[in-house]
N, C-alpha and C positions, 0 to 999 in steps of 0.2 A: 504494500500500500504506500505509492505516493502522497505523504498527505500536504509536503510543499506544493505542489502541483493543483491543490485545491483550494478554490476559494474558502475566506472566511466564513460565508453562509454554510459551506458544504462541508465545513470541517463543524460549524455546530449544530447539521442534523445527524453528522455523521457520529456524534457522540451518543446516542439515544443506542444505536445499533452496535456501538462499542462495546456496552456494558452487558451488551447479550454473550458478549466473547470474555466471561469472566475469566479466563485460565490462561489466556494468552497477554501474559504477561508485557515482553517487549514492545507487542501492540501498542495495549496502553501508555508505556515510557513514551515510544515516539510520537503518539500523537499527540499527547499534553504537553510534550516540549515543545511539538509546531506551534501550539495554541497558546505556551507560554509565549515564546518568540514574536508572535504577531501580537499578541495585548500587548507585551510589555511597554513596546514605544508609546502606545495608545495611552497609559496608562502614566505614560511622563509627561506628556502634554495636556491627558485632560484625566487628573487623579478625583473626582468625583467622580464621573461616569466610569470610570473602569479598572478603578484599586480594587474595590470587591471581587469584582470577574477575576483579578489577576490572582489575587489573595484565593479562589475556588480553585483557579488552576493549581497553582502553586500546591495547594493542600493535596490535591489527584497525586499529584506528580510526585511531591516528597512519601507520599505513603509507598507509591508502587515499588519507588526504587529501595525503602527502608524495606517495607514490607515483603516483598517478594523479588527483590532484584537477585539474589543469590540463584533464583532459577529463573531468568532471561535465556539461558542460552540452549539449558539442559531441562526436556519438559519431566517436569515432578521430582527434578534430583538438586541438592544445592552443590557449588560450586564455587570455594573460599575464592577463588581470581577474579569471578562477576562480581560477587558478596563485594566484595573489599572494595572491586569499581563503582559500582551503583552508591553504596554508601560516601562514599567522594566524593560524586555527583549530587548526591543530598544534599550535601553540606553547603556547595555551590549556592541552593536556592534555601536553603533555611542553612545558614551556619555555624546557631549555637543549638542545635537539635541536640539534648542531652545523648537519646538513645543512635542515635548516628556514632557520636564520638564512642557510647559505651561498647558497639557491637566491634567499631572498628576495634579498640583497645584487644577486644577478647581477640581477635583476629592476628594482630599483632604478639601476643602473646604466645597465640601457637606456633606462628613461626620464629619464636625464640628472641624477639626484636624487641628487646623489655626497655628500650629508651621509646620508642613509638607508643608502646602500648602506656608507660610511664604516663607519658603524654596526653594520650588518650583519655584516659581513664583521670585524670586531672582535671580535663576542659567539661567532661562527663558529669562530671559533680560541680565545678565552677556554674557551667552553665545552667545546671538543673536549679539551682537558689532561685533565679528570676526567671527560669522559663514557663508561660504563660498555659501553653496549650497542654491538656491533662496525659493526653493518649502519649507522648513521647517523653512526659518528665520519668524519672525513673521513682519505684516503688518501692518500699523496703525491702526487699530482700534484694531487688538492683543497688540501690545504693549499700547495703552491706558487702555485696559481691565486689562493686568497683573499690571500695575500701580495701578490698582484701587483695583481689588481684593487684589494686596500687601497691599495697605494700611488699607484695612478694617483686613485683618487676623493679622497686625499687631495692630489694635484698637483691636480688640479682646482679643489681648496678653496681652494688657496692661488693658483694663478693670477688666480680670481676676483676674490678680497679683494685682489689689489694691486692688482687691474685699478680695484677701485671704491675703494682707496685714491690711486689718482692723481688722482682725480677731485675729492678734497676739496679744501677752499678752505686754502691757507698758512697755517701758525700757527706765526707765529715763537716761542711758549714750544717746540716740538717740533721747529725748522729744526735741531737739530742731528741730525734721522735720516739714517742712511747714504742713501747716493744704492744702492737695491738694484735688479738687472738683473732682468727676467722673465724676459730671451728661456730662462735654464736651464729654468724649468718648462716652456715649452712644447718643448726639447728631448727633455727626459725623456718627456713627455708623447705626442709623435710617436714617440718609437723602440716605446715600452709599446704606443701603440693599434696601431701596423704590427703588431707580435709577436703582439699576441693576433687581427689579424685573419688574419695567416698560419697561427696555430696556434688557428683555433676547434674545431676536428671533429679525431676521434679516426680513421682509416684503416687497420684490423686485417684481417689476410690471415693464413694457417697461419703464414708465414715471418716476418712483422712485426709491429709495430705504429708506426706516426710519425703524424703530426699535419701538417694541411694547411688551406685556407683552405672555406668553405663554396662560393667560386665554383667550387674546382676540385673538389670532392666532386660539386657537382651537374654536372659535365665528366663525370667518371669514371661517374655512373648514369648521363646521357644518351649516352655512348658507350661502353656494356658490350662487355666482353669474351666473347666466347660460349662455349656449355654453364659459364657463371661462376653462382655462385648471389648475389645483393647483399642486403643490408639494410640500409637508409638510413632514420636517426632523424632526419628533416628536422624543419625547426622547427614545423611545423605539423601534420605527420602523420610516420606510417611506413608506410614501400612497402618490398615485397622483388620481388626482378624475378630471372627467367632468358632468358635468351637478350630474345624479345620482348615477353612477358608478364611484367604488374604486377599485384599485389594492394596492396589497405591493408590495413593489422596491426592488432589492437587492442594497445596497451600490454602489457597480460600476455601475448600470446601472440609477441608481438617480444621479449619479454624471455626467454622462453624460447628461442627460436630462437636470440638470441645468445647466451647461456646454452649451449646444444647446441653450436654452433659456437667457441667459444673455451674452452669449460672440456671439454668429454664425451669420454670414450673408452669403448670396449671394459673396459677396468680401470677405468673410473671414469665409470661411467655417470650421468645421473641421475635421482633420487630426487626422491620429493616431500618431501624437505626443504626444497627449494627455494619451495615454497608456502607453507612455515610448518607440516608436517604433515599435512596435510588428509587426507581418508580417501582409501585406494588407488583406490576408485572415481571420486571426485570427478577424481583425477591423470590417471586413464586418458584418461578422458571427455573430460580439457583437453589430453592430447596426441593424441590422436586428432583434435580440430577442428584443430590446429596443423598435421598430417599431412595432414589432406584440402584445408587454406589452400594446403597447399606445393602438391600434384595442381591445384589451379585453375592456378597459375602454373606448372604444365607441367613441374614436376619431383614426381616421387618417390621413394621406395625410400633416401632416403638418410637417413631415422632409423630404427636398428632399436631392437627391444626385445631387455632383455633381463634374465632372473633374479638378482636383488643383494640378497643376504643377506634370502634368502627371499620379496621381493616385484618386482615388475616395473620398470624403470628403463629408461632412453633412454640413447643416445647419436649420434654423428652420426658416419658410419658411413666419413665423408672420400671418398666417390667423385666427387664434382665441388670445386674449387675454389672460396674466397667471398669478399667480399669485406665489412668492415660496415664504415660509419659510422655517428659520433654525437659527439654537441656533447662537450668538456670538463668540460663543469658539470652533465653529464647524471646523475644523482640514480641511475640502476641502474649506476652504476660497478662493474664488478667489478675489484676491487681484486689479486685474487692473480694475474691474467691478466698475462705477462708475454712 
């Protein structure tokens, strides 16, 4: 889709028919960028009529690339080399986005770059004090994480530098430095990397929620408990499974599922608020593939619908038991879930 190529008109009916293509991710990035690209000027010359339009777009666009940019390239698998581009592009159009700087930190930190991730995970929490919009400040147990990861890439930093300060040649103007011990950093350093590998993945069931390691998560999906419903946000894809049937999820429609499974009732069904709005139709249409995913993998009948201040809403209707996991640092944090 050339969407340069089209006029302005036809790039805003073309968006009504965009949101029918919920899965297709990069779609989305390039057309909200065309449409960013064309307001923007509009919107220096004549900031009444078109800050808001621009402020709509902007919002489209930073969600998809936070949200779902890790699979732009790869359909339903993430991909740390997208991840990490899309997130840098974010930052481009909103640049003190807490959860941009916190994803990219985590990112950095696997590949071992503990001065970026340092960095990261700094501007993470600096910026999270005054940032305004809810969906991207981070939540308690985010800002615990970024504390904790800050501290270790900062042990890091300093393990490093004394390691390569022992290495210099003596200079007796400076022999009077303390005789200083490493072994603490790399104490500290052991107990932080055990904890966060015991507590990488979130493990929420009706009755719970605690946190366990990814070897034992991937134990718990390869030896399910039956008529159990799973949703597993494994690092490369998502799979929900019943009994012995598996599907793969695409991102929005896993996020709605756990979405339905930890927040939904009867009294509080939900809404396509949750999309951001979008038209009743578009809502329908995307819980209904959701509905017919769950039927491939052998369960149904356990999301009903139902009438919510006048238009149609979901909820999860609790006849079988569930079980999800998903990483810590996972960016669809629902934060009220307790």
């Amino acid at each position: 889709m050339k969407f340069h190529e089209m006029s302005f008109e036809e790039l805003e009916e073309y968006e009504a028919e965009l949101l029918e293509k919920d899965d297709n991710y990069a779609l989305h990035v390039s057309f909200y960028e065309e449409m960013y690209r064309r307001i923007y000027p509009l919107a220096r010359k004549d900031k009444e009529n078109y800050s808001d339009y621009l402020d709509y777009v902007r919002r489209f666009l930073v969600d998809y690339l936070i949200k779902y940019g890790a699979y732009l390239k790869m359909v339903y698998q993430k991909d740390d080399y997208t991840a990490e581009s899309s997130l840098q592009k974010a930052l481009k159009y909103d640049k003190q986005n807490p959860i941009a700087h916190y994803r990219l930190g985590f990112l950095a930190y696997k590949k071992k770059n503990y001065n970026k991730a340092c960095s990261y995970f700094q501007d993470s929490l600096e910026y999270d004090r005054s940032y305004t919009v809810k969906e991207y400040k981070l939540n308690s147990d985010q800002l615990y994480y970024a504390h904790l990861y800050l501290t270790n890439s900062a042990l890091h930093i300093a393990a490093s530098s004394y390691e390569e300060l022992e290495l210099l040649p003596v200079n007796d103007n400076i022999s009077h430095l303390p005789n200083l011990k490493i072994s603490p950093f790399y104490e500290y350093l052991s107990q932080n990397e055990k904890y966060i590998e015991e507590n990488a993945f979130y493990k929420v069931t009706e009755k719970e929620k605690t946190t366990c390691s990814r070897d034992k998560c991937d134990e718990l999906f390869d030896e399910r408990e039956i008529n159990t419903l799973y949703l597993y946000f494994q690092d490369r894809s998502i799979q929900a499974a019943f009994n012995d049937s598996v599907i793969y999820l695409s991102p929005q429609s896993a996020e709605k599922l756990r979405y339905l499974l930890l927040k939904s009732s009867v009294e509080n069904p939900v809404t396509r608020v949750m999309d951001g709005e979008v038209a009743i139709n578009t809502f329908i249409q995307a819980m209904k593939r959701l509905r017919d995913k769950l039927k491939e993998c052998g369960i149904s009948d356990v999301i009903e619908s139902v009438n919510y201040k006048e238009e149609t809403a979901y909820y999860f209707n609790k006849t079988c038991p569930f079980v999800v996991m998903y990483r810590t640092d996972d960016v669809f944090e629902i934060d009220e879930y307790e």
